[in-house]
MMTF fields as JSON, N, C-alpha, C and O atoms, coordinates in Angstrom:
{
  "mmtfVersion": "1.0.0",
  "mmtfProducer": "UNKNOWN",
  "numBonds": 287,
  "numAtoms": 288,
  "numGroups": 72,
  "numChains": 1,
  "numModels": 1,
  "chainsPerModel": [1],
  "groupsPerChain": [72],
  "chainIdList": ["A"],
  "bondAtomList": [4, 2, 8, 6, 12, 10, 16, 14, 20, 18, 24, 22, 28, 26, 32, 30, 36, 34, 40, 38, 44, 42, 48, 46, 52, 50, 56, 54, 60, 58, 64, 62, 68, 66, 72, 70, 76, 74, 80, 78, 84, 82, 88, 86, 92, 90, 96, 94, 100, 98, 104, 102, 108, 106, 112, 110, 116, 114, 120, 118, 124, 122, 128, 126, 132, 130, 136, 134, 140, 138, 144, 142, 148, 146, 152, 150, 156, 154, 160, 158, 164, 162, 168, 166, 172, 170, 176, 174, 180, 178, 184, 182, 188, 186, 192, 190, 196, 194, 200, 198, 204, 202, 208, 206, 212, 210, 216, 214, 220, 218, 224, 222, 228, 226, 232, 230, 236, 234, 240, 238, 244, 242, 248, 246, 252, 250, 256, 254, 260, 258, 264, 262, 268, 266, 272, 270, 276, 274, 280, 278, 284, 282],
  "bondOrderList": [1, 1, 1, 1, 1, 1, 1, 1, 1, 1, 1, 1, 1, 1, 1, 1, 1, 1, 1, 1, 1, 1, 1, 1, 1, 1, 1, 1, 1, 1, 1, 1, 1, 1, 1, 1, 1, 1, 1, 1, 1, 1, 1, 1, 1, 1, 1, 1, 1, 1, 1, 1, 1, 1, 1, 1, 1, 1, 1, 1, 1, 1, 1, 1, 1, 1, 1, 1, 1, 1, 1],
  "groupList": [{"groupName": "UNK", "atomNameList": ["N", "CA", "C", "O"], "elementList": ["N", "C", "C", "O"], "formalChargeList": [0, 0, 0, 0], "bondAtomList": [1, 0, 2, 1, 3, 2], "bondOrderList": [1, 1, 2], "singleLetterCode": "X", "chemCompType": "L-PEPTIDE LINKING"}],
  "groupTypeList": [0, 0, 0, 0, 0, 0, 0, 0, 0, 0, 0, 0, 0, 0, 0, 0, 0, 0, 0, 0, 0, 0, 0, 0, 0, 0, 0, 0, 0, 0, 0, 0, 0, 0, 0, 0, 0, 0, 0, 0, 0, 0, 0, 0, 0, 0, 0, 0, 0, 0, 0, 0, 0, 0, 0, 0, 0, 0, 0, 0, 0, 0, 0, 0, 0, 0, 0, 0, 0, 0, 0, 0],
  "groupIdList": [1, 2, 3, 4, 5, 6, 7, 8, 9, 10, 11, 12, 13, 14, 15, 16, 17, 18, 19, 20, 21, 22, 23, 24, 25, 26, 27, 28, 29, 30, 31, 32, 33, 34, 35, 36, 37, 38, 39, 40, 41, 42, 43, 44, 45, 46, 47, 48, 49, 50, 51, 52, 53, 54, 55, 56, 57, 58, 59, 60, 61, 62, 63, 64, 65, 66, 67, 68, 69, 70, 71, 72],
  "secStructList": [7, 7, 2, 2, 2, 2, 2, 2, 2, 2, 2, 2, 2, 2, 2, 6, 2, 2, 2, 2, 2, 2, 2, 2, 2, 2, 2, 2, 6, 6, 6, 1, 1, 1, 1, 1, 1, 1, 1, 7, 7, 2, 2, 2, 2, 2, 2, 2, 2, 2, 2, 2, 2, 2, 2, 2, 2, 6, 2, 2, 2, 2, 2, 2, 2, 2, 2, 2, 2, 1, 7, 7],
  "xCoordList": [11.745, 10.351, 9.82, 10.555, 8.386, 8.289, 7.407, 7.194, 6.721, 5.741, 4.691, 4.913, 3.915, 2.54, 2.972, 2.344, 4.36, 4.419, 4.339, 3.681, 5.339, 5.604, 4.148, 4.088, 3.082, 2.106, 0.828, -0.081, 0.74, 0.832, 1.049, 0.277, 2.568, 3.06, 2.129, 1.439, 2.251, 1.812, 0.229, -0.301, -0.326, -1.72, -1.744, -2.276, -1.145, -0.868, -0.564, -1.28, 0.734, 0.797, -0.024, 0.129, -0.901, -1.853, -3.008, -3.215, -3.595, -4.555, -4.243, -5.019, -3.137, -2.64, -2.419, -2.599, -2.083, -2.03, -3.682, -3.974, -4.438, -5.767, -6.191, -6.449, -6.248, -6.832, -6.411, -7.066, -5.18, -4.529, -5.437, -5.669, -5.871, -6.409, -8.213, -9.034, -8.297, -9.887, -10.045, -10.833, -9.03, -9.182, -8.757, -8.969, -8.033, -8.063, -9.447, -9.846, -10.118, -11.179, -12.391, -12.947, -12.543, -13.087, -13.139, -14.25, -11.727, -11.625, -11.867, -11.846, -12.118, -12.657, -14.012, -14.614, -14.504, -16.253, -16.418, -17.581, -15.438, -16.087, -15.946, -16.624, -14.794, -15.063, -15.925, -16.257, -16.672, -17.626, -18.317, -18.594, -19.519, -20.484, -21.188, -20.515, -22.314, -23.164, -22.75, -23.376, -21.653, -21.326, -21.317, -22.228, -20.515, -20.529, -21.512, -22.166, -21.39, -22.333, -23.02, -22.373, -24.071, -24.365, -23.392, -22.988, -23.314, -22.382, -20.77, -19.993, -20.283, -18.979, -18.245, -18.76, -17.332, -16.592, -14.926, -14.439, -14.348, -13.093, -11.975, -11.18, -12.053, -10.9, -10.582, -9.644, -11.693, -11.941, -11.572, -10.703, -12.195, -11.811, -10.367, -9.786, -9.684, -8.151, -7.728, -7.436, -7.535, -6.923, -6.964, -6.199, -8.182, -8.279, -7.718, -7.442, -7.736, -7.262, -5.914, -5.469, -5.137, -3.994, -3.121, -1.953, -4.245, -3.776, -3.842, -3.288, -4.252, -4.698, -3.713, -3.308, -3.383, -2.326, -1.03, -0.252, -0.716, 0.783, 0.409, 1.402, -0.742, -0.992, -0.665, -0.012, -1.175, -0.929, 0.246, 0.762, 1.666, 2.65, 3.62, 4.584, 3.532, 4.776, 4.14, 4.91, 3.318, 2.765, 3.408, 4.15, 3.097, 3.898, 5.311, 5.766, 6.104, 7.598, 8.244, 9.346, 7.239, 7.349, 7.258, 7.861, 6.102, 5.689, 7.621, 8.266, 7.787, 8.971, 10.095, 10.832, 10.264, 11.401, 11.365, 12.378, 9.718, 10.087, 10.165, 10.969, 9.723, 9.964, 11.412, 11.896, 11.593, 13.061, 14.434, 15.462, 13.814, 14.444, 13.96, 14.887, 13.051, 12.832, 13.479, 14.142, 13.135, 14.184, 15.709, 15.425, 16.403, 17.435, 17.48, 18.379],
  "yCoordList": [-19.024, -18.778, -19.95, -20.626, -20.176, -21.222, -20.587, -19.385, -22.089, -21.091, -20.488, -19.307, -20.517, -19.875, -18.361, -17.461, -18.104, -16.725, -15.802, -14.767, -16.543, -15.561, -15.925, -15.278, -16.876, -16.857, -15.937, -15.759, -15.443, -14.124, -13.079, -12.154, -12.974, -11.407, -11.151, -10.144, -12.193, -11.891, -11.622, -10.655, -12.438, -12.154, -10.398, -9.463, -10.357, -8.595, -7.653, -6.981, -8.066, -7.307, -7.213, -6.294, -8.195, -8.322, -7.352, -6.365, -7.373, -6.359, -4.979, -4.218, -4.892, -3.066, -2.543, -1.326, -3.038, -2.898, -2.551, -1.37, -3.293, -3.658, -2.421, -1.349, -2.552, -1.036, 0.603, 1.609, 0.228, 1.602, 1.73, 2.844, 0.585, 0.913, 1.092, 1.768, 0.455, 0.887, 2.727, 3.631, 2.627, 4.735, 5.481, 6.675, 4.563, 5.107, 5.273, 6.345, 4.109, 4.078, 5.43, 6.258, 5.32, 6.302, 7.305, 7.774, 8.24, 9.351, 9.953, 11.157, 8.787, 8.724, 8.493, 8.731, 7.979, 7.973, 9.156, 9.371, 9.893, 11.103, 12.653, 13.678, 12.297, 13.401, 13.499, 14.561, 11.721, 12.155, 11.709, 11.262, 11.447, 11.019, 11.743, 12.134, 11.758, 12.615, 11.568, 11.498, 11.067, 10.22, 11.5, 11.431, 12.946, 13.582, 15.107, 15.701, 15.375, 16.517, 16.729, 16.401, 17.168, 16.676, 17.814, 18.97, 16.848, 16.892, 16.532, 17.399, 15.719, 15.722, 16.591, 17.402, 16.268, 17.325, 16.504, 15.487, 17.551, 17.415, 17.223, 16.284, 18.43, 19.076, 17.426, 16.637, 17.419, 16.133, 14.927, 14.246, 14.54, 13.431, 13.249, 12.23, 14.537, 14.299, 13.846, 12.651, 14.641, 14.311, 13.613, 13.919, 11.856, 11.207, 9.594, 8.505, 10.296, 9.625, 9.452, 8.404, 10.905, 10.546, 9.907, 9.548, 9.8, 9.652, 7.821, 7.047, 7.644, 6.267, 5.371, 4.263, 5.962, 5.985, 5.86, 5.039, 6.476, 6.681, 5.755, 5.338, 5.323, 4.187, 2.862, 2.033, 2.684, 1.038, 1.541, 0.791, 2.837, 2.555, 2.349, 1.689, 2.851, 3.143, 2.059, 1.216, 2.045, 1.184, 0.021, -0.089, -1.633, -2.144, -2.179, -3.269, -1.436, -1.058, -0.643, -0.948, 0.084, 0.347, -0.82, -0.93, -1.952, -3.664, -4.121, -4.244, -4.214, -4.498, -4.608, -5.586, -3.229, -2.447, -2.807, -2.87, -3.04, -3.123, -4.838, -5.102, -5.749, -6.835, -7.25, -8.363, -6.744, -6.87, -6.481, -7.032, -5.489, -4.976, -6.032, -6.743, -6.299, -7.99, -9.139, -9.852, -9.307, -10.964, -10.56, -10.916, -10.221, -9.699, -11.245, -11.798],
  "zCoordList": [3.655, 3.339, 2.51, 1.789, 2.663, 2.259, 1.148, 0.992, 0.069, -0.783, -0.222, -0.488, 0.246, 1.05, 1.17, 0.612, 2.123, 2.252, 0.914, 0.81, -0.32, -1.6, -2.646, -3.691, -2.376, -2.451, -1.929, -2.739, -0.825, -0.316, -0.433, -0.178, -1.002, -1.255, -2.761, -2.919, -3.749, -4.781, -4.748, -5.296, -4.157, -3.704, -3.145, -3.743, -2.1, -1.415, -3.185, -3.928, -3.205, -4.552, -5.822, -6.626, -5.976, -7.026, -6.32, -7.025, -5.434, -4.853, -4.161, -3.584, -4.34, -3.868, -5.131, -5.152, -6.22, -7.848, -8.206, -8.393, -8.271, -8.6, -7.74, -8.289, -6.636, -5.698, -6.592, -6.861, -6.793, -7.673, -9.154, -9.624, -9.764, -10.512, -10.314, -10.934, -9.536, -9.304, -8.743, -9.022, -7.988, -8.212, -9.254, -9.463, -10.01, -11.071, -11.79, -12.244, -11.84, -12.567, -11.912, -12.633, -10.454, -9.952, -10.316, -10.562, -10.554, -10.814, -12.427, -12.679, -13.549, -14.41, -14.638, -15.686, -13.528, -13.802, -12.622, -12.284, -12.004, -11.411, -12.511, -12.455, -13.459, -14.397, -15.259, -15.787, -15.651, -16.73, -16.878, -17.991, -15.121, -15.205, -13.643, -12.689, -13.725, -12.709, -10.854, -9.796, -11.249, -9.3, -8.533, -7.707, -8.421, -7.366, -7.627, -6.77, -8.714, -9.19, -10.658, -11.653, -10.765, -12.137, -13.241, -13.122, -14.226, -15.406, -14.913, -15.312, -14.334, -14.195, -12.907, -12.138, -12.96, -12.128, -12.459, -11.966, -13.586, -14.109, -13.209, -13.168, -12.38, -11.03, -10.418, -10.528, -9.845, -8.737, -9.276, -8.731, -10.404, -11.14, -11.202, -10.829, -11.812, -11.948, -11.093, -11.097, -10.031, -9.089, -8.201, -7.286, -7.915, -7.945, -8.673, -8.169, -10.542, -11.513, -10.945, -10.477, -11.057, -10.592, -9.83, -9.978, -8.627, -7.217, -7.324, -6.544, -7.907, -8.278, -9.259, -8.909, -10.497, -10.995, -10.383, -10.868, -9.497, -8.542, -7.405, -6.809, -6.944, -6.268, -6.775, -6.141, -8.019, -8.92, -8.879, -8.05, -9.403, -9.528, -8.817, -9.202, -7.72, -6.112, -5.091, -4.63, -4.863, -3.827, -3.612, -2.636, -5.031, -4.78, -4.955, -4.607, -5.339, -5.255, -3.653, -3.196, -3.064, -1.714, -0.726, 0.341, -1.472, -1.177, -0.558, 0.483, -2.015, -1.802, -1.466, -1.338, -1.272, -0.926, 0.876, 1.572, 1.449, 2.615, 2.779, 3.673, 2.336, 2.436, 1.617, 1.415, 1.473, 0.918, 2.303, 2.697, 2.571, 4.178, 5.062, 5.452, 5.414, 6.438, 6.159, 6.912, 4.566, 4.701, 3.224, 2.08, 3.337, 2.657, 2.561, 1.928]
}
């Protein structure tokens, strides 16, 4: 591999990270601000927050785990 490709991965991995946290952020401006209904909506927010959270965290580990299986 040359640099360009692991220039790439980090680029990939820097924006599947960044994505995890922008739903994160979502699900925090959906609990406590009028985005889906007025006054908040807690339920929704969470479980957005969360989902977002476990996105920035597994995602790229999963990155890896499969490019790690392609070029051992």
């Amino acid at each position: 591999m040359d640099d360009s490709d692991y220039r790439n991965r980090l680029l990939i991995y820097t924006l599947v990270r960044l994505s995890g946290l922008i739903v994160f952020f979502l699900g925090i401006a959906i609990i406590y601000t009028n985005l889906l209904r007025p006054g908040g909506w807690p339920q929704a927010g969470a479980i957005v927050a969360i989902v977002g959270v476990i996105d920035a965290m597994l995602a790229p580990r999963l990155l890896k785990m499969v490019w790690d299986r392609r070029n051992p």
